[in-house]
N, C-alpha and C positions, 0 to 999 in steps of 0.2 A: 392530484395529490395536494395541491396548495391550498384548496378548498378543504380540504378533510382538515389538514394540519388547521386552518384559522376556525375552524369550526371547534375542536379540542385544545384550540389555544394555551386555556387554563391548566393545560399538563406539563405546559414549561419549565413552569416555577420548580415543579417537584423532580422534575429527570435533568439529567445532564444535555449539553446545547444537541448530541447527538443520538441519544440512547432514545429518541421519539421521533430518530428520522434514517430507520432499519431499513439499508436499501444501497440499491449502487447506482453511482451517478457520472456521468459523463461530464469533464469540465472542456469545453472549447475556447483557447484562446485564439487571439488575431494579432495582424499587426496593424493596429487600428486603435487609437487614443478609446478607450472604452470600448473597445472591441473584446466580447466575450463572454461566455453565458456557461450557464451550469444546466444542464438536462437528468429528467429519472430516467430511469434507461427500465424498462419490462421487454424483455426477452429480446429483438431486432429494434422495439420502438423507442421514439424520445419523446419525453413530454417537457417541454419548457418550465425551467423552475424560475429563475430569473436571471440578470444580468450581469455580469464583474462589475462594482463600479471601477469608473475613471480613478486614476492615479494624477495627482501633479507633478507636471514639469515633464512627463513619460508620452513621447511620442507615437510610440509603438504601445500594444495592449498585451494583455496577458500571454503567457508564451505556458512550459509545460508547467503544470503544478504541483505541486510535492505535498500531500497532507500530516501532522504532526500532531498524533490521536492525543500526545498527550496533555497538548493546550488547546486543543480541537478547531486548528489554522490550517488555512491554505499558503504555499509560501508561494510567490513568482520572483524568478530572477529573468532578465531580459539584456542581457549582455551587449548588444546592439546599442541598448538607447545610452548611455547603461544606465541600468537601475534596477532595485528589488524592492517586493510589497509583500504584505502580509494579508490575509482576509480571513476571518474568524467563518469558518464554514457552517455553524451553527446559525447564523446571522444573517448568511446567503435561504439558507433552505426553510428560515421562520421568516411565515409571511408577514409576523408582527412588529419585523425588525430590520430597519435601515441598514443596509450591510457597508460599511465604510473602510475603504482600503489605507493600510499604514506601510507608510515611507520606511524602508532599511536604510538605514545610513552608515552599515557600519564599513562598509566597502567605498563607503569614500575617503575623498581624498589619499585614496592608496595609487593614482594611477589612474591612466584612459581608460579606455572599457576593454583591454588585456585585464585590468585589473578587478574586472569586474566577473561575477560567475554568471553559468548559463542556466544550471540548475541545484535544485538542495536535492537532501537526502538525509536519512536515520542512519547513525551509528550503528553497523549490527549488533554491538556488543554493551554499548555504555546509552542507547538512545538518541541520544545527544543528536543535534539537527549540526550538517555538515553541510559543506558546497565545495567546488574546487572552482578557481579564477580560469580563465579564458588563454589563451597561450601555451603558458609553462607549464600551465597546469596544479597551481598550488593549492594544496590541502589548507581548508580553514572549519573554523569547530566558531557557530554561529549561539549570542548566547542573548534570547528576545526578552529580558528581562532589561538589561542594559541597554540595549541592541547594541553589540561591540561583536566583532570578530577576533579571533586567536588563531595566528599564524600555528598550524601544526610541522613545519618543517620537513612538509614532505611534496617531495615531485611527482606529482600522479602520472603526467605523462609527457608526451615529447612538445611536441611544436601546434597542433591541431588547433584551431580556437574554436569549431563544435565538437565538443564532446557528448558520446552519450555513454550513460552508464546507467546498471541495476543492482542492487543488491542481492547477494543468493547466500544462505548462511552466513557465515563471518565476513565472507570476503567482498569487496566492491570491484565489478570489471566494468570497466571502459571501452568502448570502442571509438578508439581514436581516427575514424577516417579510413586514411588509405594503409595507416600505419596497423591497423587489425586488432585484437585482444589485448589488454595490461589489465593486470589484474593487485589489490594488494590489501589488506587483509586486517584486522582489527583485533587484540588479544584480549582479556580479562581486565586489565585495566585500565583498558580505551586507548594505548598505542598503536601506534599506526605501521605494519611493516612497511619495507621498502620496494616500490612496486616490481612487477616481476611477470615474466611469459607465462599465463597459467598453461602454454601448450595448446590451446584450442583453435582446431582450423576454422579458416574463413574463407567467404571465396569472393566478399566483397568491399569496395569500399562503401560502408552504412554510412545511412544517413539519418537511420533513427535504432534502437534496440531493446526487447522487452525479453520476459523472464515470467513462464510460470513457476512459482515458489513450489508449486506441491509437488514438485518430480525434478526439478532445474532445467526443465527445457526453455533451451533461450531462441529468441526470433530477433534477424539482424537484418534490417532490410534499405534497399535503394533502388530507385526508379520502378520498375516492375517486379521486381522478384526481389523475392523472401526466404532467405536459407534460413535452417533450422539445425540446434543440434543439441548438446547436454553438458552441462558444467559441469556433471557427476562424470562425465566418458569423457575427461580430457582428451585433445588430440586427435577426436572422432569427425573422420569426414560431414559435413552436415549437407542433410541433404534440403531440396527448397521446395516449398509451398507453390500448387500451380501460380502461372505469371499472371499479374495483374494487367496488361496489353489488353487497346490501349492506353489502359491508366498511368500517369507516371508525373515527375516522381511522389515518393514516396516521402513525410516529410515529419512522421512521426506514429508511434504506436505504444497499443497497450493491451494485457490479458487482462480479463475479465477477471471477475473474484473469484468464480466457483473454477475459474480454467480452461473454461471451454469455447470460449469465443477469443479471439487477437482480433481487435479495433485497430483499424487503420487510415489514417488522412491525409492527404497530400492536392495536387492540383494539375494541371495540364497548362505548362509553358506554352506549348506549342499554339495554345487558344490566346488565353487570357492569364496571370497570372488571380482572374478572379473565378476562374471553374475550379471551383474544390469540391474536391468528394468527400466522402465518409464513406466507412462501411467496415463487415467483419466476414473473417474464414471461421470456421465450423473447425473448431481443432480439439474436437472431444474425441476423435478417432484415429483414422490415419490420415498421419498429416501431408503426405503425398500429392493427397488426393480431396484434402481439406475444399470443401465449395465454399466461393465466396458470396457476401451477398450486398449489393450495392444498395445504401442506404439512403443519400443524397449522392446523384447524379453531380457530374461537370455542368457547371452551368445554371444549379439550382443550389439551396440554402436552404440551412437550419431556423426556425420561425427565433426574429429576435438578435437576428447574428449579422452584428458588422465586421466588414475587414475583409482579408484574406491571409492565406499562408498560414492555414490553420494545424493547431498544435494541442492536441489532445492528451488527457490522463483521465483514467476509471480511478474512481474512491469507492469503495464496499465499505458497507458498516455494518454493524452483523449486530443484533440483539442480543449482549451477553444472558448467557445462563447463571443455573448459579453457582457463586463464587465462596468456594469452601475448599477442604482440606479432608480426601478419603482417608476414612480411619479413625477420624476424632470426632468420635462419636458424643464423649462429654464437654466439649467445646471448650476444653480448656486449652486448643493452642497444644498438645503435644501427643505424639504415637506413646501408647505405651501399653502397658500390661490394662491400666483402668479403663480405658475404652473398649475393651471387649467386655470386662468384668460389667460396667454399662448398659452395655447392650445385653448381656443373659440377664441384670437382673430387668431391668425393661421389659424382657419376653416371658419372663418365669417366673418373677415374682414382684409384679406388680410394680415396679420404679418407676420414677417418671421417665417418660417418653423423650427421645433424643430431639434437642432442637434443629435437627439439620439431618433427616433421614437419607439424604444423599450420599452426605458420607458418611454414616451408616451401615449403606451396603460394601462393605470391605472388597467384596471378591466380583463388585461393578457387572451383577448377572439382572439386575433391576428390580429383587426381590429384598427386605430386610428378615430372613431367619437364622437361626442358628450357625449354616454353615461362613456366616460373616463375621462373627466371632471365632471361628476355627481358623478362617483363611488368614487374621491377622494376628492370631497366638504364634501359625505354624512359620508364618513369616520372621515373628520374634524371637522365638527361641528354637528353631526346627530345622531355617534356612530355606522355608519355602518361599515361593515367586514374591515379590514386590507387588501390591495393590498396583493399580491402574492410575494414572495422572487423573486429577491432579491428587499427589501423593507425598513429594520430597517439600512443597507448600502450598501455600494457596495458590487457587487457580481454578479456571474456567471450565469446565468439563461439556462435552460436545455430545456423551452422549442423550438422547432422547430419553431414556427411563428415569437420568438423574432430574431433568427437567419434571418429570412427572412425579419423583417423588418429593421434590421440593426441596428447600432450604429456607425455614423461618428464620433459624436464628445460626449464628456462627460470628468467632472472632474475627474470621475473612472479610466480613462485610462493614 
């Protein structure tokens, strides 16, 4: 891939640092002063992209990574040394560009490394880039323009100084340890509730926890074995993933983007604390019975990778489609009576032609005639179904016909 990208170099200029590197990637940190690399991941395989650099004054290397689509960074926090970076993931994955990691400061001078966080995170509801400190657990709302932190006044959790946590809808849950689930939640205007038992059994103390978005099945795991269960089914027994014997422990995970794979890393004390594995379970089915497949053995290594006590995160970037507004057909930015009147005269007598045929098709069946002009009369004044997303504003549409019929032109863009 690194070859392809310096060969089309000159496509930089024109897309955004990520919108020409459509793909999901595998980041491995270490604890290892420059210890850490980013890989393409194609189905089980990695292909080396390049290296994290080195941070100053930072002992220890990259730990887990939190990406932030909307300034298109990598963030590390590494609570141990302490300290946090920043790395412009665009700048990793061009091979035209020095990629240079930036010092966080804004967790200094607050306190020892209690006072420092383990990892970031997205606000579900305001965006906004979050972390909670080490310990107490305190909620902070991180802001990289200044780089300053803002105490949010809120106790995430008890005593734990690893935390892990994922976001699932609104709410962010933690698994503190031995102490099991806390969970607490974000409203409309970026407050933070106060955290709370969302109810969900566990049967272990974790040591690492991931979260397929597309359903809420979460994976909580330590040393060999992997329970599994649902943030939608509060309360529901979880059951576990065959055991990974004898690999252990377990020292950090992640789903893949489409879902269907859970990446898992950790090492074997028992040997070396330098036999790390890699590898993933098949959890596109039942996860019961989910097969594992070992991707780098105890004992062996990723091409490019120093350290150990490796700590992995998947990044998916996905090619956006295109980005309009179903039903505003005359691009004027609003639903109404004139965007059907638009489109019949377009089809019947002769008007110029919509600049955005995607949304166009009102009733989202992948053809532009007539009955798309009825679907969104009968919606406006009839009480019939609501067009198909994106529909209340702009937005991204997933399906393949909208792709096929295009979008020249729209306010969205």
């Amino acid at each position: 891939m690194k070859r392809y990208l310096a060969i089309f170099g000159f496509f930089f200029a024109a897309a955004s640092a990520t919108e020409s590197f459509a793909g999901e990637y595998l980041i491995v940190g270490t604890q290892a002063n420059g210890g850490g690399a980013i890989y393409e991941v194609n189905g089980g395989n990695l292909t080396f992209i390049d290296n994290l650099p080195t941070v100053e004054a930072v002992p220890w290397g990259a730990r887990a990574a939190y990406y932030h689509e909307a300034d298109d960074t990598l963030y590390f926090a590494e609570g141990d040394s302490p300290a946090e970076w920043s790395v412009p993931l665009g700048d990793l994955l061009n091979p035209e560009t020095r990629a240079r990691a930036r010092r966080i400061r804004g967790f200094d001078n607050r306190g020892g490394g209690e006072a420092h966080p383990d990892i970031f995170f997205r606000g579900p509801q305001d965006g906004e880039i979050y972390s909670h400190t080490r310990g107490g657990g305190r909620l902070w709302r991180y802001n990289p323009v200044t780089d300053s932190v803002t105490d949010m006044g809120v106790h995430t959790a008890a005593t734990d100084s690893k935390i892990y946590q994922v976001v699932y809808g609104n709410t962010v849950y933690t698994h503190n340890g031995g102490n099991g689930f806390r969970a607490w939640d974000q409203v409309d205007n970026g407050d933070w509730s106060a955290p709370y038992d969302p109810g969900i059994s566990d049967v272990l103390n974790s040591h690492a926890t991931a979260v397929r978005v597309s359903d809420g099945t979460y994976f909580s795991g330590r040393s060999g074995t992997i329970a599994y269960g649902s943030f939608d089914i509060g309360g529901s027994s979880p059951g576990t993933l065959p055991r990974l014997d004898p690999i252990s422990p377990l020292n950090s995970m992640d789903v893949s983007g489409d879902g269907t794979k859970l990446w898992v890393a950790g090492f074997q004390p028992h040997i070396s604390r330098e036999t790390n594995y890699l590898g993933y379970f098949d959890i596109s089915g039942d996860l019961a019975n989910a097969r594992f497949t070992l991707v780098v053995s105890p004992g062996s290594n990723l091409p490019r990778l120093s350290g150990h006590d490796w700590r992995i995160s998947i990044v998916s970037i996905v090619e956006p489609g295109p980005h309009f507004r179903r039903g505003d057909s005359n691009n004027d930015g609003e639903i109404d009576l004139s965007d059907s009147m638009y489109t019949l005269s377009w089809l019947f007598l002769g008007g110029p032609a919509p600049g955005c045929l995607a949304a166009t098709d009102t009733n989202g069946d992948g053809t532009v005639d007539i009955t798309d002009p009825t679907f969104l009369l009968s919606h406006l004044f009839l009480g019939g179904p609501e067009p198909i997303a994106p529909f209340t504003g702009c937005g991204t549409s997933e399906l393949e016909t909208d792709e096929e019929l295009g979008c020249g032109e729209s306010p969205c863009s």
